[in-house]
N, C-alpha and C positions, 0 to 999 in steps of 0.2 A: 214863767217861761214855758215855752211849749215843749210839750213830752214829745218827742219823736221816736218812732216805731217803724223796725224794721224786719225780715222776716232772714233764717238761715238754716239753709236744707243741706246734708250733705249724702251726694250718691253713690252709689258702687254699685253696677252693672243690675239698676232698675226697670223693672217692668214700667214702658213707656205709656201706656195708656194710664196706669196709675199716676203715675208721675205727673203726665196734664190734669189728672185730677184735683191731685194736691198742688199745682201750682195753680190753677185754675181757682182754687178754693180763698187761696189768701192774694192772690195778686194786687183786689181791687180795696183792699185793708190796710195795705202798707204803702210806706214810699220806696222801697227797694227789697228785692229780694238778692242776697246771696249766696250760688250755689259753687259748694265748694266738692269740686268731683277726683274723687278716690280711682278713677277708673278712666277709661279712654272714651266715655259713652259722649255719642253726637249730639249734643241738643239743640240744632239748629230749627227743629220742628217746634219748638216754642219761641218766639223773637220777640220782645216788648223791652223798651228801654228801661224798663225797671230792673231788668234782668244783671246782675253782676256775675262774672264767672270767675271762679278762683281755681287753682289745681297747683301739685308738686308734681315736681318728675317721679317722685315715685309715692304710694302709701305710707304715709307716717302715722298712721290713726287717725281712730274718731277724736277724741280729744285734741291733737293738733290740729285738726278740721275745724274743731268747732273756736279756739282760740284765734283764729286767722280772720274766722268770719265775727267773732268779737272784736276785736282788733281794727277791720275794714269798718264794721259799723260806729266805732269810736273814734276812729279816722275822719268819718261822714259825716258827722256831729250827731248821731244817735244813739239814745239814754236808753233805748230797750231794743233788746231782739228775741222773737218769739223763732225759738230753733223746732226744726223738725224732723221726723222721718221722711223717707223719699215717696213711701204707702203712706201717709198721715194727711188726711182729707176734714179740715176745718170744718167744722157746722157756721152760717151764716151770722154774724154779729156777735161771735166768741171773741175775735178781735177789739171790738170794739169795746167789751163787755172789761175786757183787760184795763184797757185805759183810765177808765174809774179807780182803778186802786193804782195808777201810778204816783205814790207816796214816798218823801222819805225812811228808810227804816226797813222796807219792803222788800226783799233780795229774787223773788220769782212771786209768780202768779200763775194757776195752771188749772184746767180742768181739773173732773174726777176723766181717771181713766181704766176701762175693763177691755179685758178679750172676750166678745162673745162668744168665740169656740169653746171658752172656758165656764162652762157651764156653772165655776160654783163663784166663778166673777160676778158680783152683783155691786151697782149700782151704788149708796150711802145714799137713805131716803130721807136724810136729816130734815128739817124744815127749817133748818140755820142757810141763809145763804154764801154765808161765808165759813170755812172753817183755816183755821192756821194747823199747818200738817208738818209732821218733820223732813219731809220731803220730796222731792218732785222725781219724774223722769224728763229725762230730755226732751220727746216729742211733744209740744205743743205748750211747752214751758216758754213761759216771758220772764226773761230772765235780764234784769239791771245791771247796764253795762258799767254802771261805777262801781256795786256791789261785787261784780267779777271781776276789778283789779282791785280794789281792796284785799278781798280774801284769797286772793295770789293764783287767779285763771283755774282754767282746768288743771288735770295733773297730767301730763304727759305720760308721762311711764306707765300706765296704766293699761294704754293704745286701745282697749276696747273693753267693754262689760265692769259694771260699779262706778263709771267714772260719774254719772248722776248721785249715785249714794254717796261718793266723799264728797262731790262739790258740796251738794245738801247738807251734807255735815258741818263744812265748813263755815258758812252760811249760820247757819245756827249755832255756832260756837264763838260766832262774831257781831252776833244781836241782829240780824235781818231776819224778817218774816218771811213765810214760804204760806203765801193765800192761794187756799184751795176755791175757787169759785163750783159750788155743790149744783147749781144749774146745769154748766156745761156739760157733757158729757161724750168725752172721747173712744171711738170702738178703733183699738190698736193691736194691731194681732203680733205678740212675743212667740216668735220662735214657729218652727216649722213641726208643727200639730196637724192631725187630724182627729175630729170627737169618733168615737167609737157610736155604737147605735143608741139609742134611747131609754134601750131596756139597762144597757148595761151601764150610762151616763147615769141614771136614776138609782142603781144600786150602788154604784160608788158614793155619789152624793149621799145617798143614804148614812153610810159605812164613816163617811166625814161626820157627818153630823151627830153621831152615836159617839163619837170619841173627841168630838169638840178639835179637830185637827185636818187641814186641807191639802195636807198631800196624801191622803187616802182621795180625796178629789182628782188629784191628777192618773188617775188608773181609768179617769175619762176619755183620756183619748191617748192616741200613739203617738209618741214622738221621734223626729228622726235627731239623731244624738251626733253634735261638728264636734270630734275632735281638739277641733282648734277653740271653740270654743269654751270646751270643758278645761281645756289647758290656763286660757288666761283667767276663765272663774276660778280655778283652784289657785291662780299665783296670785290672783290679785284680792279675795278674801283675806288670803295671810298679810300682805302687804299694807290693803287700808286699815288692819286692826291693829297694825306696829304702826303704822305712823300716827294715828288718833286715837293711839291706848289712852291715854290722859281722861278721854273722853269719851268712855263708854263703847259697847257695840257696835260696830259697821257692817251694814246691810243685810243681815242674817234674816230678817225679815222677808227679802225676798226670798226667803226657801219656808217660809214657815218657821220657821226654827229662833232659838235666842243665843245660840253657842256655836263656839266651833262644833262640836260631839253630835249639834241639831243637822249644823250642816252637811256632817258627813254621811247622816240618817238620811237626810232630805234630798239632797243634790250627789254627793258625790257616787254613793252607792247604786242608785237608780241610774246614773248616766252610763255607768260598766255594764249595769243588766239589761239598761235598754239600748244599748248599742249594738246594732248592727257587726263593726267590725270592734270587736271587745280589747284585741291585742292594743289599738290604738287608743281606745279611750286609755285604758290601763297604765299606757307610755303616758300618754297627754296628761294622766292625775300627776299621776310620779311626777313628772318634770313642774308641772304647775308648784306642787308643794313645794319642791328642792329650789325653784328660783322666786317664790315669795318667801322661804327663811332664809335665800342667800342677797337676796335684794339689800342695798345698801338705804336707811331709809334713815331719812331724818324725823324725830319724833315732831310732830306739831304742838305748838304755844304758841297763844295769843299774851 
């Protein structure tokens, strides 16, 4: 039977010329794109009947975004949807390249993917072309639309940040592969950075490389530190490690770190000192921690 593949972007108040980039990029790959908009933005400056438009009356998250546009392509009779960012600009026959491993057993498919601003993001120069990873991020992931109602969707409550690390999780505590194809290579820029100069990019790097640890890397560049965002990484740490205690660690690896104790080294403390307005980061930890241990959470088993 034939794989069908379909493509699902969701937006909130995107720079418009990026946006024709990345829709521009997978348009002629897929049989429909679905964009599911967080925000009031016009897209009438793109018109191709490929185009689906999905919206709430109001913001429910990224995760209820991305189930809707699972949902619609399951609707369509389509077995994979390769999700994006609204900046996420496809390299030419990545798509395609996808298709080859559409297997039973296989739960995503996804690039390697780096921030070039992030100077100590490098590449994996394996000479394997495939490698099986414990996990994906969202952008540019093709992700099996049987595999995501099997393992029970996205998690809603989560609304934004890690909701890639539990699916991934879940994913692999349900025996689906998560193939990394080591060709592709994605430049995806995480967060609102700027590299500091060269002289001092190279002494940081240095300083990582002396203690085998890369958040002496991140004194690479400046960051500007949401609030809001720091509030749901601190609630939502707490919450995917009560609900898949049974099974190990969730996603402390994005901080570098293997513990709660890392995390606090890694992320929580840096985001107070490199905030701008300190008072709010401070609220936003506080309430983060007090509504991921007051969250009501159901433990998972399979």
């Amino acid at each position: 039977m034939e794989q069908r593949v379909a493509a699902g972007i969701v937006i909130y108040h995107p720079n418009v010329a990026r946006l024709i980039q990345c829709l521009t990029s997978v348009i002629n790959d897929v049989d429909k794109i679905y964009i599911f908009k967080n925000d009031n933005t016009n897209i009438d400056f793109f018109s191709d009947p490929k185009i689906h438009i999905l919206a709430e009356a109001k913001n429910l998250g990224l995760s209820h975004a991305l189930n809707l546009i699972m949902r619609e392509a399951q609707k369509d009779g389509f077995q994979w949807v390769v999700t994006l960012d609204q900046d996420s600009i496809l390299p030419p026959g990545m798509i395609a390249a996808f298709t080859e491993h559409f297997k039973p057993g296989v739960g995503i498919i996804c690039p390697q993917v780096i921030d070039k601003r992030r100077a100590y993001m490098q590449p994996d120069l394996t000479n394997e072309p495939v490698t099986e990873v414990s996990e994906a991020i969202t952008s540019a992931s093709c992700t099996s639309v049987s595999a995501w109602q099997k393992v029970g969707k996205f998690d809603e409550w989560l609304f934004i940040d890690l909701i890639d690390n539990e699916f991934s999780k879940r994913l692999k505590i349900n025996g689906f592969k998560i193939l990394r194809l080591n060709k592709w290579i994605l430049d995806q820029q995480f967060g609102d950075i700027v590299p500091k100069s060269a002289r001092s990019q190279k002494f940081w790097l240095s300083i990582a490389k002396l203690f085998n640890n890369n958040n002496f890397a991140k004194f690479s560049y400046r960051k500007h530190v949401d609030p809001k965002r720091v509030y749901y990484t601190n609630r939502n740490i707490i919450y995917v490690n009560r609900k898949l205690k049974l099974y190990g660690p969730v996603a402390y690896q994005n901080y570098n770190s293997k513990s709660y104790t890392g995390f606090i080294i890694a992320f929580m403390i840096p985001s107070i000192l490199r905030a701008k307005k300190k008072r709010e980061a401070v609220k936003a930890t506080v309430e983060g921690i007090r509504d991921g241990i007051k969250a009501k959470v159901v433990t998972y088993k399979v």
